[in-house]
C-alpha positions in Angstrom: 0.0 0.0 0.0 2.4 2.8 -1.4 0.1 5.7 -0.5 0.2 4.9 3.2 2.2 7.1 5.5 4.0 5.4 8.4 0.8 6.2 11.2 -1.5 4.2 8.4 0.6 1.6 8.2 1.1 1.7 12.4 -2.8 1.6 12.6 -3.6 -0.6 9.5 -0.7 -3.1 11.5 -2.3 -2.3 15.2 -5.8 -3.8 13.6 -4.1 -7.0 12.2 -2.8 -7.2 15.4 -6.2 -7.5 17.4 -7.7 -10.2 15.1 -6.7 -12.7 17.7 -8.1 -10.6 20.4 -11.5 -10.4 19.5 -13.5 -13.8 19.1 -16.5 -13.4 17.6 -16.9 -13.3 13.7 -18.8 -10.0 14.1 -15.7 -8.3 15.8 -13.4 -9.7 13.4 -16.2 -8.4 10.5 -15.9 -4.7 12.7 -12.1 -4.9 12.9 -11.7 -5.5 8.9 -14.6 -2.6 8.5 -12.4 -0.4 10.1 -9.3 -1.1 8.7 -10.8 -0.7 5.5 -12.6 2.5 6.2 -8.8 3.8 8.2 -7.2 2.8 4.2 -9.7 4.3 2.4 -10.0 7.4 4.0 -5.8 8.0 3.7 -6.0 6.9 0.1 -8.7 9.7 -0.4 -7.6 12.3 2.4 -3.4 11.7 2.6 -1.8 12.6 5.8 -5.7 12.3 7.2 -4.3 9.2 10.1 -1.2 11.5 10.9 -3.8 14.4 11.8 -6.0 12.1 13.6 -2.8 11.0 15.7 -1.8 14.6 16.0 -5.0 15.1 17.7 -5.1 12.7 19.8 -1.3 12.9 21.1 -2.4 16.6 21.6 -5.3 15.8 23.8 -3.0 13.2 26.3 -0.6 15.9 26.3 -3.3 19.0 27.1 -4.8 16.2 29.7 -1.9 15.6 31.4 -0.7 19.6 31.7 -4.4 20.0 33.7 -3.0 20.4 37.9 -4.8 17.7 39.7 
């Protein structure tokens, strides 16, 4: 999959990985959805995981600056 950047191909990988977690034929039917939609939408929208992961990384980080 040439168009994916490296955070695609960490996610698309991550979502392989969980196939042996789930154990139901509908999660494994969810996971591929997902992975499909995740491949999709970078094909379509490059750089579109990296932003996600941008976002998310920013939200820990803003999370953990927050005094308890």
């Amino acid at each position: 999959m040439p168009f994916l950047d490296s955070w695609a191909e960490s996610l698309t990988t991550l979502l392989l990985q969980l196939f042996p977690r789930v154990s139901t034929q509908e999660a494994r039917i969810a996971l591929s959805a997902l992975q499909r939609a995740f491949t999709d939408a970078e094909r379509i929208i490059p750089g579109l995981t990296n932003e996600l992961v941008n976002e998310i990384v920013d939200s820990v980080e803003h999370v953990e600056e927050v005094p308890a």
